[in-house]
N, C-alpha and C positions, 0 to 999 in steps of 0.2 A: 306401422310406426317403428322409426330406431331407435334404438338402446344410444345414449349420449356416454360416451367416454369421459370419464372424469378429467375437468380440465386440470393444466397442468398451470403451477406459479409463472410468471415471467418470470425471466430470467437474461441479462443482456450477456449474449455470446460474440464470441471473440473468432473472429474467421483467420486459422492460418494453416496456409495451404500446402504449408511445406512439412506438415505433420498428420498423416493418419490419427492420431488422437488430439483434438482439440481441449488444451488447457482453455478453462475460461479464469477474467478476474475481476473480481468483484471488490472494487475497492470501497470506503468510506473516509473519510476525514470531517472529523467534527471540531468544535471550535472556531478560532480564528483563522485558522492556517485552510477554512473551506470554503472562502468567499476571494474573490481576485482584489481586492482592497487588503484583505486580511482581516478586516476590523468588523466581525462578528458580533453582537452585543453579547449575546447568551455565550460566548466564550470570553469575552476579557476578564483580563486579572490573570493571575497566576491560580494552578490549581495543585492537585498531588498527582506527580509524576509518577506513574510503573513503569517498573522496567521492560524492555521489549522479551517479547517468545514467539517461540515459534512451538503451534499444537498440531498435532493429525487427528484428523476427526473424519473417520472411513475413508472416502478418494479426495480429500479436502487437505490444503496445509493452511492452518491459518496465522498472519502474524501480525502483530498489532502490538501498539506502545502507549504511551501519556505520557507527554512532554510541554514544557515550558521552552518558549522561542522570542524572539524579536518580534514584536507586532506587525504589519504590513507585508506580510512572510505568505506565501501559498503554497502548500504540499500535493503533490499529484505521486498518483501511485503508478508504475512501470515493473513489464516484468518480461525473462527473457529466458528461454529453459534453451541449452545445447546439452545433448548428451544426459550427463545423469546431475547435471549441476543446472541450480533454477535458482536466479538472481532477481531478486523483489528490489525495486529502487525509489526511494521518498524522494521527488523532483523536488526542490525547493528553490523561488524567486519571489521576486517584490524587494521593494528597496529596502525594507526595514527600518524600522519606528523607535524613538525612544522611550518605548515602555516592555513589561511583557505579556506574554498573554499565555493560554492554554489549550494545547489540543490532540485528541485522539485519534487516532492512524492507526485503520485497521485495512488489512489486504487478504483477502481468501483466492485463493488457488480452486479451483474445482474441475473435476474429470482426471486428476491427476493418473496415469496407468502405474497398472504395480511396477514396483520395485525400490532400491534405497538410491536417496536424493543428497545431492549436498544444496544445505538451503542457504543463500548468501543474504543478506540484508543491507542496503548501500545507502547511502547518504548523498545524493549532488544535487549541481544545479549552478544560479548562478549566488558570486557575492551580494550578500546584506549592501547596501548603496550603491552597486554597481552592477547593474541588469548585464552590462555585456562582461563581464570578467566571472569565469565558471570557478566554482568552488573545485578545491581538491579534493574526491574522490574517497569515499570513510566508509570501511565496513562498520555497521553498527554491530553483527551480530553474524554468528555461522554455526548450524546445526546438522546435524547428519540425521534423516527420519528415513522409514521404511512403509511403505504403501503396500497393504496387502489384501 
């Protein structure tokens, strides 16, 4: 008989081939901003907004916010490391609604390799009522962390 090795969680991995150390990401988006309508039940209304961070949590960066948006809105999480700078981006489309509504947007970075990062946090996508006209481009947030 063999000894069974303890299984491991899933976990969805991000295959890129142009790096020796694969970042994986694990994104979330809860509320209204996580359904392609936007119009979530357990997320409408407005709720209480925190402000964005960015934590390191051993080879992890995590960053995550709560925000109030235009209803019909969808947020997709994107991310993009060159060199020592790793760019986390909130895609946001849908036409947008005349109400608001509430939602959480978190991004975990994992397998980060050691060393110090600049972390960017971006904002795009396209215009509220106009799917083909791209938003202008918005750092939300930039932190400098160290991986050890």
């Amino acid at each position: 008989m063999y000894a069974r090795r303890p299984e491991k969680p899933y976990q969805p991995v991000e295959i890129q081939k142009t790096e020796k150390s694969e970042i994986t990401l694990l994104s979330s988006v809860k509320g209204c901003a996580e359904s392609d309508q936007g119009m979530v039940t357990k997320g409408f209304g407005e709720g209480i907004e925190q402000e964005s961070k960015i934590e390191v949590l051993g080879n992890q960066i995590k960053y995550s916010r709560a925000i109030n948006h235009l209803c019909c809105r969808k947020a997709d999480i994107e991310k993009e490391k060159e060199n020592s700078i790793i760019n986390i981006y909130e895609v946001w489309s849908g036409i947008g609604c005349k109400c608001m509504c509430f939602s959480e947007i978190e991004a975990i970075l994992d397998n980060v390799p050691i060393g110090n990062y600049t972390v960017n946090v971006y904002e795009k996508g396209t215009q509220p009522g106009d799917n083909n006209e791209l938003m202008e481009q918005k750092l939300i947030m930039s932190q400098d962390v160290d991986i050890k």
